[in-house]
Every structure is written in C-alpha cells, then in structure tokens.
MARSE-450212 format. One record per residue (C-alpha): residue in one letter; x, z, y. Coordinates in Angstrom, 1 decimal, padded with zeros to 4 digits. Layout:
! residues N
rest | east | up | north
A | X | Z | Y $
...
***
This chain:
! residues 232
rest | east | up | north
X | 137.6 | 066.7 | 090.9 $
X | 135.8 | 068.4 | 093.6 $
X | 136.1 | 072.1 | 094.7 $
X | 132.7 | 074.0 | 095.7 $
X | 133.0 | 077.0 | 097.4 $
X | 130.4 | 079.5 | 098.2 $
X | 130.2 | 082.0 | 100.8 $
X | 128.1 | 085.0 | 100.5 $
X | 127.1 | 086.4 | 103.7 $
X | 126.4 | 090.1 | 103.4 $
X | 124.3 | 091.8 | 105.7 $
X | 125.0 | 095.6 | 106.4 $
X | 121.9 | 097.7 | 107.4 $
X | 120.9 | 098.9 | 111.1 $
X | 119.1 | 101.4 | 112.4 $
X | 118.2 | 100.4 | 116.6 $
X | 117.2 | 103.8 | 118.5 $
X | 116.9 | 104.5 | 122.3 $
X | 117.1 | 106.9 | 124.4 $
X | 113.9 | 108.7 | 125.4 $
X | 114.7 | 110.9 | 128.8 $
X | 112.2 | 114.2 | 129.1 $
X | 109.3 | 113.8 | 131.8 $
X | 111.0 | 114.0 | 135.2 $
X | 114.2 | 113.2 | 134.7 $
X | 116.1 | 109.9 | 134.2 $
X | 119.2 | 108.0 | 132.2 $
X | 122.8 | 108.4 | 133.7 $
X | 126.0 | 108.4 | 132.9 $
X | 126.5 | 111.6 | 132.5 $
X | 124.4 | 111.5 | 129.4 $
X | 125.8 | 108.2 | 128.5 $
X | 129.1 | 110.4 | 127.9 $
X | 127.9 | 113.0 | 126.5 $
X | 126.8 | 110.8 | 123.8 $
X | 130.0 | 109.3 | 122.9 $
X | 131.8 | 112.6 | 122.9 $
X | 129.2 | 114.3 | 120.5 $
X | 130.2 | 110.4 | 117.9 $
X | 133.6 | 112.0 | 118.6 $
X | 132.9 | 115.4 | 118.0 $
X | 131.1 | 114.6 | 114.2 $
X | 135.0 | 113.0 | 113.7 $
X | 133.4 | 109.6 | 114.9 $
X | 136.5 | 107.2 | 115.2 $
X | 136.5 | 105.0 | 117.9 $
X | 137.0 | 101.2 | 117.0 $
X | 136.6 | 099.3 | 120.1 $
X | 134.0 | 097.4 | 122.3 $
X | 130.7 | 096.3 | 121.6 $
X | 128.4 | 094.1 | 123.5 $
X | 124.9 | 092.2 | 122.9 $
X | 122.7 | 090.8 | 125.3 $
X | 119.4 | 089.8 | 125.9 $
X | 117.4 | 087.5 | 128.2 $
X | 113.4 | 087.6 | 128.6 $
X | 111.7 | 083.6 | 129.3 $
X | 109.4 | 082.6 | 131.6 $
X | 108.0 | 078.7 | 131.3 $
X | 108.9 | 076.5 | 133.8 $
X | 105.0 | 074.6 | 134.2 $
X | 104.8 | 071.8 | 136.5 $
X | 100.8 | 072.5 | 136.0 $
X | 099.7 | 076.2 | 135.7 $
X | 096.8 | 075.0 | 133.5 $
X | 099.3 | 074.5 | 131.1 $
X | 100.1 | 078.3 | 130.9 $
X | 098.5 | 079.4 | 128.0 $
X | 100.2 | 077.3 | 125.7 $
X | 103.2 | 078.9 | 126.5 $
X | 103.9 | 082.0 | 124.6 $
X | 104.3 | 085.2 | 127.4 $
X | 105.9 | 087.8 | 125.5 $
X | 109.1 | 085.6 | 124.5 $
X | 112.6 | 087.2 | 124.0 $
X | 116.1 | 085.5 | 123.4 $
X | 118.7 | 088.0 | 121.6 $
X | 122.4 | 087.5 | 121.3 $
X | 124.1 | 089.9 | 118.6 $
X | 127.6 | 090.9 | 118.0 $
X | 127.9 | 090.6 | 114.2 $
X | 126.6 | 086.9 | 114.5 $
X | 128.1 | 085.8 | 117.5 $
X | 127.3 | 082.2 | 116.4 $
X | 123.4 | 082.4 | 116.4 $
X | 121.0 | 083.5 | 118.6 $
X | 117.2 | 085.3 | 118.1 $
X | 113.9 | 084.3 | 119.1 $
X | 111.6 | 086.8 | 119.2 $
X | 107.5 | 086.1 | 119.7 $
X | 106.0 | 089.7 | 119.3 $
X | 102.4 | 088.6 | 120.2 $
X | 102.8 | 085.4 | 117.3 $
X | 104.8 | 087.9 | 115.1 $
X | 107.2 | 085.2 | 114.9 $
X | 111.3 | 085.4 | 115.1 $
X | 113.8 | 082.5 | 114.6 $
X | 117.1 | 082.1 | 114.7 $
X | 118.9 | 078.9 | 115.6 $
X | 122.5 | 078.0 | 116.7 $
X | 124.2 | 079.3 | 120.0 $
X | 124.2 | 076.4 | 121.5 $
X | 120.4 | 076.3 | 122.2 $
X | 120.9 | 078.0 | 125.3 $
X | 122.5 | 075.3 | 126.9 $
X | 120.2 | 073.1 | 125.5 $
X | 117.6 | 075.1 | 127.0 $
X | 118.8 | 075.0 | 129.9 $
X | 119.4 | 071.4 | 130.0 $
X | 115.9 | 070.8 | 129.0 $
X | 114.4 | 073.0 | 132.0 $
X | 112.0 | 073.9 | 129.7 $
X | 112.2 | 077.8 | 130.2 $
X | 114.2 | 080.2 | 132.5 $
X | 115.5 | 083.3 | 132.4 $
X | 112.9 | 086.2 | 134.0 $
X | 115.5 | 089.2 | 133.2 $
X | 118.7 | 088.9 | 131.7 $
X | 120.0 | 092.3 | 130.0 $
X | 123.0 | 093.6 | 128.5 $
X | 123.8 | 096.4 | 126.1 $
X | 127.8 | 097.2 | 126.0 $
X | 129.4 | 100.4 | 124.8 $
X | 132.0 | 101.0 | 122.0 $
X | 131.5 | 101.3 | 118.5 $
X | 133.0 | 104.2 | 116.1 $
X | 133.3 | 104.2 | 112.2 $
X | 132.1 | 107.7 | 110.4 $
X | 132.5 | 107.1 | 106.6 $
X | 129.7 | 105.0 | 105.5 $
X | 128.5 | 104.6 | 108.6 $
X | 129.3 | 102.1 | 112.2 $
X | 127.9 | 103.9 | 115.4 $
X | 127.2 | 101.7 | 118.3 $
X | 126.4 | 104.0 | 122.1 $
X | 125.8 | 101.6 | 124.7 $
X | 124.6 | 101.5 | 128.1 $
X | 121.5 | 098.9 | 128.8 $
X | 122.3 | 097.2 | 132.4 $
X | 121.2 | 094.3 | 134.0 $
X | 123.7 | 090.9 | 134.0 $
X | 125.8 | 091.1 | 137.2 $
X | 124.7 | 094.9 | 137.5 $
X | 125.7 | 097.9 | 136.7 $
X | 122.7 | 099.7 | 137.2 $
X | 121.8 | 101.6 | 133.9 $
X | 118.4 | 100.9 | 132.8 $
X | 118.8 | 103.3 | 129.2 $
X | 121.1 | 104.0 | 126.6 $
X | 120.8 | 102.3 | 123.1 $
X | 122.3 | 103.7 | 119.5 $
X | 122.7 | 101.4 | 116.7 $
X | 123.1 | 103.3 | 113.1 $
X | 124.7 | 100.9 | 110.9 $
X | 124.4 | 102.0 | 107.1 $
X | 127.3 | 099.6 | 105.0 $
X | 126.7 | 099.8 | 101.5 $
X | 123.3 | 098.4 | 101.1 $
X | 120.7 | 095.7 | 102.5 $
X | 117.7 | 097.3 | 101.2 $
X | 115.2 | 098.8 | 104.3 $
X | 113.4 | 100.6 | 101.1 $
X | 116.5 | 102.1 | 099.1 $
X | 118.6 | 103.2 | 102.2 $
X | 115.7 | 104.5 | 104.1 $
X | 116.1 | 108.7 | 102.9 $
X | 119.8 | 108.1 | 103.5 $
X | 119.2 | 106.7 | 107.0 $
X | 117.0 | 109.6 | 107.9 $
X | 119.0 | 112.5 | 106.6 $
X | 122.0 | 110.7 | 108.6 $
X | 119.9 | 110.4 | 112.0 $
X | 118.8 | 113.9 | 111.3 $
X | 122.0 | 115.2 | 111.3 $
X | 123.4 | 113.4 | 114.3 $
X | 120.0 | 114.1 | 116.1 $
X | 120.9 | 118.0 | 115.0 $
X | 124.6 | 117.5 | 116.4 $
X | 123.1 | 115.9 | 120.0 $
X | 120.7 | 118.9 | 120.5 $
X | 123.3 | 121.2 | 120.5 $
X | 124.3 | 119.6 | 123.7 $
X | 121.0 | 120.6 | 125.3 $
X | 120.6 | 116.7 | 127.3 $
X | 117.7 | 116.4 | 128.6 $
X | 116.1 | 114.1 | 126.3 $
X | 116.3 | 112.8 | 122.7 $
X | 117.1 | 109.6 | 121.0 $
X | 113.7 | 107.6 | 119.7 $
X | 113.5 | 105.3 | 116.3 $
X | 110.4 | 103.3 | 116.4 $
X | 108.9 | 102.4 | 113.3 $
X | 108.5 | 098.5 | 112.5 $
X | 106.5 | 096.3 | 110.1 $
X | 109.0 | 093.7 | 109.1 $
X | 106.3 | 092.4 | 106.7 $
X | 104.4 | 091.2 | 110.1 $
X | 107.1 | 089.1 | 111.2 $
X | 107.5 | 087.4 | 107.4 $
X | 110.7 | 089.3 | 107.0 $
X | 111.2 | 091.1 | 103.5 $
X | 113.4 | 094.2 | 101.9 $
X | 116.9 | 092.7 | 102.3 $
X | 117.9 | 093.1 | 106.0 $
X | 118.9 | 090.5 | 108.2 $
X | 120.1 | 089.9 | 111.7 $
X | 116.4 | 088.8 | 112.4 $
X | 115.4 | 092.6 | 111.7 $
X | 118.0 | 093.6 | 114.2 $
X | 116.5 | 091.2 | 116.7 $
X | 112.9 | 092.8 | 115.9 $
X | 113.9 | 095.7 | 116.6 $
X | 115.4 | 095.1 | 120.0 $
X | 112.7 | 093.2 | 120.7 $
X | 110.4 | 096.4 | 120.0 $
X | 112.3 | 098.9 | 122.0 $
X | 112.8 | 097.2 | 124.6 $
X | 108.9 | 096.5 | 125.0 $
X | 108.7 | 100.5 | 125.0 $
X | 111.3 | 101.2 | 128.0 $
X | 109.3 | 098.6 | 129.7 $
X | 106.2 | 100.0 | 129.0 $
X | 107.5 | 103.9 | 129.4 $
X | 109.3 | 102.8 | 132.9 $
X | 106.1 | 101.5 | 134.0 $
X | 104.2 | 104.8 | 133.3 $
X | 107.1 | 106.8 | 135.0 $
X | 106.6 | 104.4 | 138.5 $
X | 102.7 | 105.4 | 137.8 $
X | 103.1 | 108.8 | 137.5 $
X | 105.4 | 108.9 | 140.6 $
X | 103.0 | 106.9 | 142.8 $
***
C-alpha cells in the first residue's frame, strides 16, 4: 500500500507600491519612519523582519556582435515567501520564470551573466486583520544608501487579482488617507500592470509579485533619471 500526499500551495494576494517623493525633495529616513509609525498608529502589529532582494544582469560577451541576442532589460528577484525559488523577469519579451535557488550559483559558475546592480529591500512586516504590511527601505548590497522606500499590501483570504481588487483599493485608500495626515512630502504610488502580457492569469502567484518589482523598479529608474535631468 502506498501513501500519496498532496500539498496545496496557497498563494495570498500582494499589492507592491513605492514611494513617489514631491518635485524637489528626496527619500530619507526620516520618512522611512514615519511610515512605520503611521502601520503602528492604524494598530499595525509588528511581526518581525522582512527582506527580498534583487540583482539586474548584464551579458558577459566575449564578441560584442553577439549583443543583441542577449536580452537588455533582464531582472533576477529573490522573495521572502518563496525563499526556495528565484524570478526572472524579461519586461521587453514580457516573459518571467521561475526556477530553483540554486541557479544563481549556476549562473555564476557558467560566467554567462553578471550582476550590473545588486539591490535590497529590508524593513519589517506588521499583521492588521486581514491584511500583512511590508515598509522597507530599497538600498544597494553592501550600502546603506537609500535609494526609495517600498510597501507591500498583502490581502490573505483570496488569490483572485479580479475579486479582491475593490477590497485592495478601499484598504490602500484608507492607509493612503491615514499617511496624509502626516503631511510627508510625497505619496505612495501603485502602478497598474497587465499580468495578461506576461501569460500570467487571475489566481496570483509569486511570478505577479516578481512583475511587479520588476515594474516599479523600472519607474525609480526612470523617475531618478528625470530628477539628475532636471538638476543639470
């Protein structure tokens, strides 16, 4: 007689925003703990640390002809709630994958690709009813220069984008409501995202998490470039 056993894997719902600073100023700490204390203030309980990290690839060509069979725009995600995988993330193919942990190493073993910038979102995470808060500073490995802040909303009865999406924004409006009262200057930012262009459907997934780190993070790029324009 053999024994079968099944293991459902249940994927909670997220909700990735950033923080968008007003024109002129920039991210510090001080904002960074004003942040936390408002999660505190709406009787946010705080659970402990946090911590995912992400690292942008360059090729390493022995010919530069051979450049544009490389993809450019190619991002590796590490997550906290699946500590054992890690995302791929190919906005201009609309492509993610996920594959074991230990493809780093093999990665690296290969020589294939190499890190261009390696980031790292840490912060502590709170529990508010129905809902997991995430605040976490976005610094460079081996830095501790802050780069932004990043807010994950994670919604834990359901796994459906569609059916949790009115729930999701009356939540973000009330937290969003909360933060102004604090008069920071600037406001947290959810960007929008077509799962369907990635081949990723209703029930949410780690791989939707990775999309939308992927996403934000190509807007701080793009908004810190536009700041060093403006400046110069």
């Amino acid at each position: 007689m053999s024994l079968v056993i099944f293991f459902f894997v249940f994927f909670c719902l997220f909700r990735v925003l950033h923080w968008h600073p007003n024109v002129g100023t920039t991210v510090n700490t001080q904002i960074l703990n004003e942040v936390s204390q408002c999660v505190e203030g709406i009787n946010g309980v705080k659970e402990g640390r946090w911590r995912a990290t992400l690292n942008f690839y360059k090729p390493m060509l022995k010919e530069q002809a051979n450049a544009v069979e490389f993809p450019r725009d190619f991002l590796g995600i590490s997550l906290p709630e699946q500590s054992n995988k890690y995302y791929f993330v190919l906005r201009g193919q609309h492509l993610v994958l996920e594959a074991e942990s230990s493809i780093q190493m093999i990665m690296e073993k290969l020589q294939s690709y190499k890190t261009r910038v390696a980031l790292s979102f840490e912060g502590f995470q709170y529990q508010l009813g129905d809902f997991q808060l995430r605040v976490g500073k976005v610094v460079p490995i081996h830095s501790e220069a802050l780069r932004g802040i990043i807010l994950e909303v994670e919604y834990l009865p359901l796994s459906s984008w569609e059916k949790s999406h009115k729930i999701m924004a009356e939540f973000i409006d009330i937290w969003q409501d909360a933060l102004s009262k604090r008069s920071l200057p600037g406001h947290f930012v959810h960007l929008e995202t077509n799962f369907a262009e990635f081949g990723l459907g209703d029930q949410y997934t780690s791989q939707h998490t990775a999309v939308q780190y992927a996403r934000i993070m190509a807007q701080m790029i793009a908004s810190a470039h536009s700041t060093q324009a403006a400046r110069n």
